[in-house]
C-alpha positions, 0 to 999 in steps of 0.5 A: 755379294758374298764371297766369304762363305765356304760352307752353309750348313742347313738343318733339317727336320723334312717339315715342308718349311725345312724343304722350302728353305732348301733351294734358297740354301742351295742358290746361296751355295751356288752364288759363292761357291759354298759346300751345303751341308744338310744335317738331321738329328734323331733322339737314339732310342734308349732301350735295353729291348732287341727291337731298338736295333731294328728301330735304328735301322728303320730310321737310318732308312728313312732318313736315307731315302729322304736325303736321297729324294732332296739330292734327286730333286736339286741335281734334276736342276741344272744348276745343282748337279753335283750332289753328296748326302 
């Protein structure tokens, strides 16, 4: 068994491979008592434009509702109550 692990970090891209692996990070994390850290990166669009700041805040939404869904999911299983994003 695994005792060592304090955090087991978990990249991202939502593609249903991505979401799959999630629960298996997540009993991972709960078998050791590790922290599970999920992380999505976004190319920040490079443009001199007044519509970039209004595309940022479209992603930052999406990306949101997206980690608000996977948290919703894993506390509605009893083993996965405490959740942060």
């Amino acid at each position: 068994m695994l005792t060592n692990l304090n955090t087991i970090f978990v990249p991202t891209d939502f593609s249903q491979i991505a979401n799959q692996s999630l629960p298996f990070a997540a009993e991972l994390a709960v078998q050791t008592g590790a922290s599970l850290t999920l992380l999505y990166c976004a190319e920040e669009p490079f443009d001199f434009a007044p519509m970039v700041d209004n595309k940022k805040e479209k992603i930052i939404e999406k990306v949101t509702e997206l980690f608000e869904s996977i948290s919703n999911n894993l506390k509605n299983k009893k083993k996965f109550k405490k959740t942060d994003y």
